[in-house]
N, CA and C of each residue as an Amber inpcrd file, in Angstrom:
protein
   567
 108.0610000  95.6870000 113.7390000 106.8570000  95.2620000 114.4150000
 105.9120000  96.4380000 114.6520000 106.6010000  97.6880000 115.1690000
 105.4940000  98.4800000 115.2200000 104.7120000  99.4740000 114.0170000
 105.1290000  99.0440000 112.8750000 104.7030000  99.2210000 111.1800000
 103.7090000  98.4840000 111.4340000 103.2940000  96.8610000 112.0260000
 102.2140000  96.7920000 111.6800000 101.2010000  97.0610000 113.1930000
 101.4450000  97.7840000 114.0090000 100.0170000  98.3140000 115.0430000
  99.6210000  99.7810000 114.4400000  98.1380000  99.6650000 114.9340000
  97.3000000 100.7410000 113.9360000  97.2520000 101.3440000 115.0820000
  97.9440000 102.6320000 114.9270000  98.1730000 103.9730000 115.9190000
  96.7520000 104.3990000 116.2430000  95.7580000 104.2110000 115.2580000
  94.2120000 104.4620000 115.1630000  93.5320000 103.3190000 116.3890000
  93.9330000 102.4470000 116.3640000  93.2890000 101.3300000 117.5550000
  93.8230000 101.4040000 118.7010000  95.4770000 101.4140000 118.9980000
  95.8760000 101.7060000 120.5360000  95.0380000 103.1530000 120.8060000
  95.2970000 104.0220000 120.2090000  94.3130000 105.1180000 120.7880000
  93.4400000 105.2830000 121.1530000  92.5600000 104.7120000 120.6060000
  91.2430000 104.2800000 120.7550000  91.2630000 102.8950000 122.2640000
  91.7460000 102.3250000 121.6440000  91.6360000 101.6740000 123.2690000
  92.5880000 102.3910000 124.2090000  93.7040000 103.0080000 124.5770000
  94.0360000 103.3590000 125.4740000  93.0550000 104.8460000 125.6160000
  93.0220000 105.6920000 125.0520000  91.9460000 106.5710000 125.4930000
  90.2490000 106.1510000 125.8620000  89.6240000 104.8520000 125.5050000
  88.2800000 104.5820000 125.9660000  88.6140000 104.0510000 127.4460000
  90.1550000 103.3400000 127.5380000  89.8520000 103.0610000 128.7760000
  90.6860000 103.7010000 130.0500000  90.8400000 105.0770000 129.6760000
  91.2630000 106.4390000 130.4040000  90.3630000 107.3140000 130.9320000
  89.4160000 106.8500000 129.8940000  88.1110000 107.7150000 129.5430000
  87.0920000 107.3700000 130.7690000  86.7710000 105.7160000 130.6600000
  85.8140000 105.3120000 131.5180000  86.3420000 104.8730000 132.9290000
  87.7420000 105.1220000 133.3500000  88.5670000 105.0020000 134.2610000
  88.4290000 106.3820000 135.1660000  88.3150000 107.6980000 134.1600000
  87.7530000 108.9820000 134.4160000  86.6190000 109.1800000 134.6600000
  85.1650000 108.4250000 134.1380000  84.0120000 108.5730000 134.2680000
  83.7800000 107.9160000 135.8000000  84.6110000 106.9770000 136.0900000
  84.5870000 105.6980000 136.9980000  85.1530000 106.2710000 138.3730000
  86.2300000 107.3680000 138.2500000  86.5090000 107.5190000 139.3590000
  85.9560000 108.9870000 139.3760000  85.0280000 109.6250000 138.2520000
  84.2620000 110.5000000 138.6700000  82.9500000 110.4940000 139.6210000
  82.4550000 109.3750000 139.4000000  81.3590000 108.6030000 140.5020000
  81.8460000 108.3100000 141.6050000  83.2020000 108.1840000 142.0110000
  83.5460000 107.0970000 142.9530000  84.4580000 108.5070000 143.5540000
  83.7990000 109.7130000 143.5620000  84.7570000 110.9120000 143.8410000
  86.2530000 110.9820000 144.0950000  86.9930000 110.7880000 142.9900000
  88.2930000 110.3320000 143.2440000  88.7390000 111.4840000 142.4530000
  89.2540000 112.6360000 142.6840000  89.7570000 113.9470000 141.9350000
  90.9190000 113.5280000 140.9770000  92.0460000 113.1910000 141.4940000
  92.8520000 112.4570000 140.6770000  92.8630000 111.3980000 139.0750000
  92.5200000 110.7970000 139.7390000  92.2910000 109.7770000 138.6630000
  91.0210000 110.4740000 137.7290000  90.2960000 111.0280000 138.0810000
  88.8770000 111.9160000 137.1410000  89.6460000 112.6250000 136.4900000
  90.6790000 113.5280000 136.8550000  91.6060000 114.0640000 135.8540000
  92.3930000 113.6830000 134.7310000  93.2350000 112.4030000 135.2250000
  93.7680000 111.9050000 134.6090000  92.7030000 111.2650000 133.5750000
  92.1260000 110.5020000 133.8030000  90.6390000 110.5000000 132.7930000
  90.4890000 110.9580000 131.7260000  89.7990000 112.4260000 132.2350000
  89.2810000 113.3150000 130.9560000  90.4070000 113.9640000 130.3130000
  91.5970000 114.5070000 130.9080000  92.7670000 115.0970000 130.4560000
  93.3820000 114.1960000 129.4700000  93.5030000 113.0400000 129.9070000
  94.4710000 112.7040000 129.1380000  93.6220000 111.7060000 127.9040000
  92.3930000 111.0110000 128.8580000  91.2720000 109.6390000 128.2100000
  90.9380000 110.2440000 126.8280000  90.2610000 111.5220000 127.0220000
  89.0060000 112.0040000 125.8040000  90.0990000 112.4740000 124.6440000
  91.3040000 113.0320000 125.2680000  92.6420000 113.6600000 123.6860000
  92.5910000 112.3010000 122.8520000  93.1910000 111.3060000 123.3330000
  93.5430000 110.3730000 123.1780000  92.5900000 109.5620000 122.2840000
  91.0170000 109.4170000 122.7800000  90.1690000 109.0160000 122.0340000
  89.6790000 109.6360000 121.1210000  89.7740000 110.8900000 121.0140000
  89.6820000 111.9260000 120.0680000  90.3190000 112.0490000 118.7700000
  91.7380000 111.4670000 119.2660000  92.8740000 111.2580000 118.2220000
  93.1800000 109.8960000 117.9770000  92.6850000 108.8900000 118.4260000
  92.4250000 107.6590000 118.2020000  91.6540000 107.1540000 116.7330000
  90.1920000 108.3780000 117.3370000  89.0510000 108.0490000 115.7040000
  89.7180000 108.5530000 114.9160000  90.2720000 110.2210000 115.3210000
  90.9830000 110.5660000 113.5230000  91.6440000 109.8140000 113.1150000
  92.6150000 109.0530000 113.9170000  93.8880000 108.3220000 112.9530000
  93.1880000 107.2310000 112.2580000  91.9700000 106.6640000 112.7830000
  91.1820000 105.5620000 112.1390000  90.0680000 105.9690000 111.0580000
  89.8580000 107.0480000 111.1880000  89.3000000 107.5690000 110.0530000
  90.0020000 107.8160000 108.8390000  91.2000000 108.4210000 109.2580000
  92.3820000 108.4000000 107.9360000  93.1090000 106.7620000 107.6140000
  92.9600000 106.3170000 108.2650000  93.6680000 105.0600000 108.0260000
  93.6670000 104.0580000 106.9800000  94.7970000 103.4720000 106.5770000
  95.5080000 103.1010000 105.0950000  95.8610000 101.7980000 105.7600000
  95.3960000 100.6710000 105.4090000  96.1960000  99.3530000 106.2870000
  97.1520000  98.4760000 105.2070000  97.9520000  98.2740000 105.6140000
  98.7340000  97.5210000 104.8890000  98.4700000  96.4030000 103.9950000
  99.2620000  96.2850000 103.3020000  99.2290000  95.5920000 101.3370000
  99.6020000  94.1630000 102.4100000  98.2940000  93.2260000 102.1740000
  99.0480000  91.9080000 102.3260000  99.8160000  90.8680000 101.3650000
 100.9890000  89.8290000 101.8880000 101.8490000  89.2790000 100.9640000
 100.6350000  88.4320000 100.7690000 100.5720000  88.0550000  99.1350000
  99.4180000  86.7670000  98.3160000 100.2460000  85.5460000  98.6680000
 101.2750000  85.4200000  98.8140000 102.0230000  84.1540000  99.1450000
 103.1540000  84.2310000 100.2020000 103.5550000  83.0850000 100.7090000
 104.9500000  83.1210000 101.8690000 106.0070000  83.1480000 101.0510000
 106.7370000  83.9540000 101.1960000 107.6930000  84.1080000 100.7590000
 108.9840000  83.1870000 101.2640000 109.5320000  82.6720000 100.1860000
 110.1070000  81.4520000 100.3460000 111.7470000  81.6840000 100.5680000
 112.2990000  80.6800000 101.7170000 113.7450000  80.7410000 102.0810000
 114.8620000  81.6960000 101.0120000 114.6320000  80.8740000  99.7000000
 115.5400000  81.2310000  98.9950000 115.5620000  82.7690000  98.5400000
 114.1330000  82.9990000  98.0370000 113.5990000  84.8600000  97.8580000
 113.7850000  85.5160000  99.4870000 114.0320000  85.3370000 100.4840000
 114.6860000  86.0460000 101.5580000 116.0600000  85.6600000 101.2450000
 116.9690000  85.0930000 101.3690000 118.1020000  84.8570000 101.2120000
 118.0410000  85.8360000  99.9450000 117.3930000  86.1530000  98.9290000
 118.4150000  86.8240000  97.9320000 117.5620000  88.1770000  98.1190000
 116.6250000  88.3990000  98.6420000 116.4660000  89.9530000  99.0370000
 117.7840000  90.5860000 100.0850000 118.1810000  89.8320000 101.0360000
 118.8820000  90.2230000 101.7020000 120.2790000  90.2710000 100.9010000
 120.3830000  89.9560000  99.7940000 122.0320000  90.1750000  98.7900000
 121.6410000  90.8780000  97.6500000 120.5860000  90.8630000  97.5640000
 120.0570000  91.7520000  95.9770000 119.1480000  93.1960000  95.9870000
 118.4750000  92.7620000  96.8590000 116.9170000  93.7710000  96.9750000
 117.7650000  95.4580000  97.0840000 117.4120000  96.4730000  95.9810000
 117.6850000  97.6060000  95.9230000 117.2040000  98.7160000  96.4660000
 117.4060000  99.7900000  97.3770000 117.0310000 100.6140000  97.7800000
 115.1560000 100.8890000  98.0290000 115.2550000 100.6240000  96.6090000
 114.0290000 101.0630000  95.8910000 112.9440000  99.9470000  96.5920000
 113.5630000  98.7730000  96.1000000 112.7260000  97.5510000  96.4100000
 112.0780000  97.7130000  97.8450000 113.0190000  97.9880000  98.5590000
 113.1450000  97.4900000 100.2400000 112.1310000  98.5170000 100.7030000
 112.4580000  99.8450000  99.8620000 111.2050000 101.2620000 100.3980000
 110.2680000 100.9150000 100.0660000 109.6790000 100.0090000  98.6510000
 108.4680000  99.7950000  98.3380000 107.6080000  98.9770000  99.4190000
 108.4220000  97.8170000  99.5930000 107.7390000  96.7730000 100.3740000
 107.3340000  97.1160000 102.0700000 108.5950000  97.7580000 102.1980000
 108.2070000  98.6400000 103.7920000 107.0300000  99.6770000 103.8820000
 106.9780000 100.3680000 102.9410000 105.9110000 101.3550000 102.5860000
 104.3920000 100.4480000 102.4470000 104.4090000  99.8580000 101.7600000
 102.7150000  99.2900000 101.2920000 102.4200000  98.5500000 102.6720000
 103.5650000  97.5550000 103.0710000 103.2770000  96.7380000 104.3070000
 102.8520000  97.5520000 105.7440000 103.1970000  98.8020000 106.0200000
 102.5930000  99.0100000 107.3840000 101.4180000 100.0660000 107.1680000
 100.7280000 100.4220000 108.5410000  99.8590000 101.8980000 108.2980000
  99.9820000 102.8940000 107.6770000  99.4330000 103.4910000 107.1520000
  99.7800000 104.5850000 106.6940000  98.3650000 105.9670000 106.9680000
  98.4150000 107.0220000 107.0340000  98.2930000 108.1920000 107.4300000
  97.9650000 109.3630000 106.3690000  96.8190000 109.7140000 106.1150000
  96.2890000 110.7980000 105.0580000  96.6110000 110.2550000 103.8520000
  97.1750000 109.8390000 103.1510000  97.0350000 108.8770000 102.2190000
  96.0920000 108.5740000 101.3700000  95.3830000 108.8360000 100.2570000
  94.6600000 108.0970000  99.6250000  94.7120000 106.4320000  98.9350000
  95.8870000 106.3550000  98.8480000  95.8120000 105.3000000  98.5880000
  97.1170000 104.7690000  98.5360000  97.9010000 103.2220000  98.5630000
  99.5740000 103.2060000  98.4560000  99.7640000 103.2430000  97.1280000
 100.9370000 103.9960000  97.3580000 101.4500000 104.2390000  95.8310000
 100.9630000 105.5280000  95.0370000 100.3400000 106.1890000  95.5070000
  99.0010000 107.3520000  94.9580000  99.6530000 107.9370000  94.7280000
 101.0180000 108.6440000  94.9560000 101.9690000 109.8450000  94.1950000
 102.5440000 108.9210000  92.4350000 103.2280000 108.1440000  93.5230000
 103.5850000 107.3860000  92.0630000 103.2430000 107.0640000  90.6880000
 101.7980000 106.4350000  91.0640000 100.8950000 106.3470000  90.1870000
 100.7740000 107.5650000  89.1450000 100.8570000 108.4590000  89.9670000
 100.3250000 109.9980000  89.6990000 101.1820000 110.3920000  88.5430000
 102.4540000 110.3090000  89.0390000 103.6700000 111.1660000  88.3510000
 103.7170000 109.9240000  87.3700000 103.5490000 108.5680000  87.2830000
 103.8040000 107.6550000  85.6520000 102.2270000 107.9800000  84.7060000
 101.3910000 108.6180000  85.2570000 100.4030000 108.8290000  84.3690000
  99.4220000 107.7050000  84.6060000  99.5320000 106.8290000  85.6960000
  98.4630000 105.8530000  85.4150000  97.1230000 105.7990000  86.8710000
  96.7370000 107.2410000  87.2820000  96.1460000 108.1190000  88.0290000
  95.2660000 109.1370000  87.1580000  94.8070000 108.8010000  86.1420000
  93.9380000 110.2640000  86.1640000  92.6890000 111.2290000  86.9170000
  92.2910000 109.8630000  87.7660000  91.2700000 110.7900000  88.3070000
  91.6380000 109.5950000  89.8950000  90.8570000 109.5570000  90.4920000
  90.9490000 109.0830000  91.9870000  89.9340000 107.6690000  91.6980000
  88.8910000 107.7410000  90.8000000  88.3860000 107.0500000  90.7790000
  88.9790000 106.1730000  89.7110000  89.6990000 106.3220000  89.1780000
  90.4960000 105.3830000  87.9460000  91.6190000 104.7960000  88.6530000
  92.3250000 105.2970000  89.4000000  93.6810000 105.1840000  90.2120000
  93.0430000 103.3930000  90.6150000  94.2280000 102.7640000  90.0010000
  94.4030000 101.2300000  90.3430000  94.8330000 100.8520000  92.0900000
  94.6640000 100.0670000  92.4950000  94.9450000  99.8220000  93.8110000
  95.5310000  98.7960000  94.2460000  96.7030000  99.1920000  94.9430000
  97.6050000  97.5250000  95.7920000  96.6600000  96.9630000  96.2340000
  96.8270000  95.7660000  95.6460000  95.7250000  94.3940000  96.0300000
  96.4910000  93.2920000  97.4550000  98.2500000  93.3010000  96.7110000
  98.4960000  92.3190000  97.3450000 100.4950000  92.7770000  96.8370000
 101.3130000  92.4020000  97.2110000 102.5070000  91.6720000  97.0690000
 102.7070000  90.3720000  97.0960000 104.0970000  90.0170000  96.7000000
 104.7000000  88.4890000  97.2470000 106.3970000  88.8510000  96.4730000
 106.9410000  88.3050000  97.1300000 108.6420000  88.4170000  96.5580000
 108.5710000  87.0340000  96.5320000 109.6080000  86.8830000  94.9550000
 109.8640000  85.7290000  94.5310000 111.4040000  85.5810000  93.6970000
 111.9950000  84.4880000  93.0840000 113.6470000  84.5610000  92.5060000
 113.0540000  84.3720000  91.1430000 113.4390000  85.2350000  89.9950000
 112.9890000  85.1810000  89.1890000 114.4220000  84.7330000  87.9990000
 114.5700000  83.8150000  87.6390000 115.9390000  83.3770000  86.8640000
 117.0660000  83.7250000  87.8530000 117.0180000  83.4910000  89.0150000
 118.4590000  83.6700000  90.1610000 118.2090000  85.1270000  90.7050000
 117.2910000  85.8970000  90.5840000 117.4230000  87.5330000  90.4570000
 115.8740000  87.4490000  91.8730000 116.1550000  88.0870000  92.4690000
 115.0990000  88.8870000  93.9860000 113.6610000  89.6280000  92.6690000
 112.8200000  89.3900000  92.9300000 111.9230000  90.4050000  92.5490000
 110.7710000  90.3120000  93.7530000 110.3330000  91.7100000  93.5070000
 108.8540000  91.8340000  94.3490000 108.0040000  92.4320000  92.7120000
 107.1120000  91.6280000  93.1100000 105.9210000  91.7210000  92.2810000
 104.6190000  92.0080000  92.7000000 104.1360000  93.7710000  92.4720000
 102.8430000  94.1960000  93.1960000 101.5160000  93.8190000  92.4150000
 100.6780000  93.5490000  93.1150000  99.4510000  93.0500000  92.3400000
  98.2940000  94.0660000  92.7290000  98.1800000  94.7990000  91.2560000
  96.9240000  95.8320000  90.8440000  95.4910000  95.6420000  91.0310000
  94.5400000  95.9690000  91.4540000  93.3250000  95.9090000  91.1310000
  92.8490000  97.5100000  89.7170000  93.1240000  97.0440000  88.7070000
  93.2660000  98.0190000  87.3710000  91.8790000  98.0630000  87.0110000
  90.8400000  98.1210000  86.8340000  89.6980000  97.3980000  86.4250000
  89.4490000  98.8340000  84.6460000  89.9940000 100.0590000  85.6080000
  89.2790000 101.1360000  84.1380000  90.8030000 101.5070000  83.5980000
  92.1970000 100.6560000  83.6570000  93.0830000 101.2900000  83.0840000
  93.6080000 100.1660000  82.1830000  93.3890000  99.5430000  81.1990000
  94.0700000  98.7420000  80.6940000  95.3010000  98.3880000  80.3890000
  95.5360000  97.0330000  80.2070000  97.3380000  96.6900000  80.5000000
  98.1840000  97.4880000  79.1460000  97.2520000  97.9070000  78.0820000
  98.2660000  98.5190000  76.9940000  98.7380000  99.9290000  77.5410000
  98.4880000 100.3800000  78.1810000  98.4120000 102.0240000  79.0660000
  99.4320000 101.6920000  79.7950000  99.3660000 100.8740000  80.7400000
 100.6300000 100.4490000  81.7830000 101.8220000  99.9750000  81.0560000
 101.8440000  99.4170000  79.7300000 102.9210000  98.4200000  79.1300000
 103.4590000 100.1460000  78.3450000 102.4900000 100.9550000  77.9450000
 103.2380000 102.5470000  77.1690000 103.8310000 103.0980000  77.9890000
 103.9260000 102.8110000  79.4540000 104.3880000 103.6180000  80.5260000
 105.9620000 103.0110000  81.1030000 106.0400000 101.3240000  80.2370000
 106.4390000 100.8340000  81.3080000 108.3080000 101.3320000  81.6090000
 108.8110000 101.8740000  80.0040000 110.3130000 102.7720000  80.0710000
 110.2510000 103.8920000  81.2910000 108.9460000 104.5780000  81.3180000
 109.3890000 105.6590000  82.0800000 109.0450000 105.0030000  83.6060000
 108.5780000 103.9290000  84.1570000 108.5640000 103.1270000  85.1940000
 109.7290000 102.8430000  85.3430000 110.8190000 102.1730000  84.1380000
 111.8010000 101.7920000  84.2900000 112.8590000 102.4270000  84.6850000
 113.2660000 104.1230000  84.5310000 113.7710000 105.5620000  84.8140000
 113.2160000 105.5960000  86.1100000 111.9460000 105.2770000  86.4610000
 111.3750000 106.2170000  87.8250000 112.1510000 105.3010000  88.5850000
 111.8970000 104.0090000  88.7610000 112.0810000 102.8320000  89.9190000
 113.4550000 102.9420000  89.4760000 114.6410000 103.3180000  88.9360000
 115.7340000 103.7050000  88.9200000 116.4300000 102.4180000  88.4470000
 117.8830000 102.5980000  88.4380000 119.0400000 101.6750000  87.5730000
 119.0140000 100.6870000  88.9290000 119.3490000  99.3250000  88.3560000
 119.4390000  98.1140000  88.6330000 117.5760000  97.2330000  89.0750000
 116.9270000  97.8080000  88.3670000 115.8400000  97.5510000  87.9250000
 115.1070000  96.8540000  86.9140000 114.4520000  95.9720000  86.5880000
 113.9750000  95.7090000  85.3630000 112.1950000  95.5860000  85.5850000
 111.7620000  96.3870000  84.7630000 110.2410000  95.9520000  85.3560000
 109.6030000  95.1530000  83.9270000 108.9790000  94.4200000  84.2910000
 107.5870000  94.0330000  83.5520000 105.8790000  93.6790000  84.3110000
 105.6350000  94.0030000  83.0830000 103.8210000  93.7760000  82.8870000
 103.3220000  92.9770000  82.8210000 102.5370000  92.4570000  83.5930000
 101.9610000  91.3680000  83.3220000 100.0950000  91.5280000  83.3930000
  99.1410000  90.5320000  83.0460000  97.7110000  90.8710000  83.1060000
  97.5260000  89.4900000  83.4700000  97.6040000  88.8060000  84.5460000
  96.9980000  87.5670000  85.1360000  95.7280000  87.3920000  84.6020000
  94.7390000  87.9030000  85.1080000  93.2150000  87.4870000  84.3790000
  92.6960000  89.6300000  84.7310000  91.3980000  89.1680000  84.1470000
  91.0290000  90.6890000  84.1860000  90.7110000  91.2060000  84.5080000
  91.1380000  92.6880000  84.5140000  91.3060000  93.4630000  85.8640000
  92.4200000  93.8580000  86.8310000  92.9720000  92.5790000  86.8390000
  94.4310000  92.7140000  87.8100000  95.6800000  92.6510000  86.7000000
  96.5210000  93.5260000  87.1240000  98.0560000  93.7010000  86.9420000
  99.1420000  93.6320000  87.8840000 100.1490000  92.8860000  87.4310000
 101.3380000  92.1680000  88.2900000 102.4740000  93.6070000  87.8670000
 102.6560000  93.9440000  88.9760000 103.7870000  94.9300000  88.1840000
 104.9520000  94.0200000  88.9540000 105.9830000  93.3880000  88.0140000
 107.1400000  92.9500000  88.6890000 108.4370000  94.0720000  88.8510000
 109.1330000  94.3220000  89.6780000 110.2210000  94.6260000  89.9200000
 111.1520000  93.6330000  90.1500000 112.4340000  93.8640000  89.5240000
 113.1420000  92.2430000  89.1270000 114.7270000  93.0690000  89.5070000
 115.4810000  92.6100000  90.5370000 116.9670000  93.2230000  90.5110000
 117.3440000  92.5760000  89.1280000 118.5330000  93.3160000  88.6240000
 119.2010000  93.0450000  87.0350000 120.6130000  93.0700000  87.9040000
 121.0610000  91.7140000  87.1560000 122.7030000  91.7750000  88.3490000
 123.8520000  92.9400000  87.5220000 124.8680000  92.9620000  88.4460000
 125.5630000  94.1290000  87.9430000 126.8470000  93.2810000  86.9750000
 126.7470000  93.6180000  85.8600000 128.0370000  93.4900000  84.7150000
 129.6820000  93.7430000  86.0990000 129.5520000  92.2090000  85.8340000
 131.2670000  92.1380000  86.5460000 131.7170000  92.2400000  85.7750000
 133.5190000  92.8610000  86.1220000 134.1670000  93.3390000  84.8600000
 135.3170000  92.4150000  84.6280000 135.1680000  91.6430000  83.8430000
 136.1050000  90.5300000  83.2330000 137.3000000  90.9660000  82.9300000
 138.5780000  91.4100000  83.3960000 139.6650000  91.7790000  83.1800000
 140.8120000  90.7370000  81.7390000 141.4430000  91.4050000  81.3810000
 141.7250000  90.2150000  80.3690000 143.5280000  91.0730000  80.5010000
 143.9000000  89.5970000  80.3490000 145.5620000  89.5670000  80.8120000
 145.9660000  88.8450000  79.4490000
């Protein structure tokens, strides 16, 4: 729960109203509380705007995610998965953008202004299998660039992974992440 409050807005309201609580009992000659005020009101609102000036708000889900895709995130969803979705979903802090290292290191970042952008998530069961599937706003990187990348995506996002590409309409890219179940080992007697 507290992934999604913007550290940038409690600040901002608890320091404006420290602030004018300080201005308030500076009129109303109250030494105390005028202290507490400016000491603590103006830091607070001070560091309120920065965090809202840097501020990164979270990737919303495009759809509800349905009984059965929770039931199998909670038996399938991999390391990887669970960091992705926690990561895009709350605030984030100096940041250019979610995902902006990543991007970086698969090559599909060359400049800041090319760098594609989380539009959206949704987790869904894809043939019995958990996937989360992130949705791109790509507009200057085309899907053949992302589909040349997509082995070394498959290495980065690590083993028990399967990714594919997709190009819904244009412009946007679906990057799916799909758990791949693990080879049980059939013993033979």
């Amino acid at each position: 729960m507290l992934r999604q409050i913007s550290l940038g807005t409690l600040g901002l309201t608890i320091g404006g109203i420290l602030t004018i609580m300080g201005f308030v009992a500076y009129a109303g000659n109250n030494a105390t509380l005028n202290l507490v005020g400016f000491f603590y009101g103006i830091p607070l609102l001070l560091g309120g705007l920065a965090l809202k000036a840097n501020e990164l708000k979270p990737v919303p889900f495009t759809q509800k995610t349905s009984p059965s895709a929770l039931i199998l995130r909670e038996q399938q969803a991999t390391d990887t998965q669970n960091k992705i979705r926690k990561d895009i979903t709350r605030y984030c802090y100096g940041q250019d953008a979610h995902l902006d290292t990543t991007l970086s290191f698969l090559g599909l970042s060359p400049t800041d202004q090319e760098r594609p952008t989380v539009t959206g998530l949704r987790e869904v069961e894809v043939n019995g299998n958990y996937a989360l599937i992130l949705e791109f706003d790509s507009p200057l990187i085309p899907i053949d660039v992302w589909q040349k990348k997509q082995e070394k995506m498959t290495n980065y996002f690590g083993p028990g992974l399967e990714v594919q590409i997709t190009q819904p309409s244009e412009n946007t890219i679906e990057l799916a992440l799909i758990n791949t179940p693990k080879e049980s080992l059939v013993s033979t007697q």
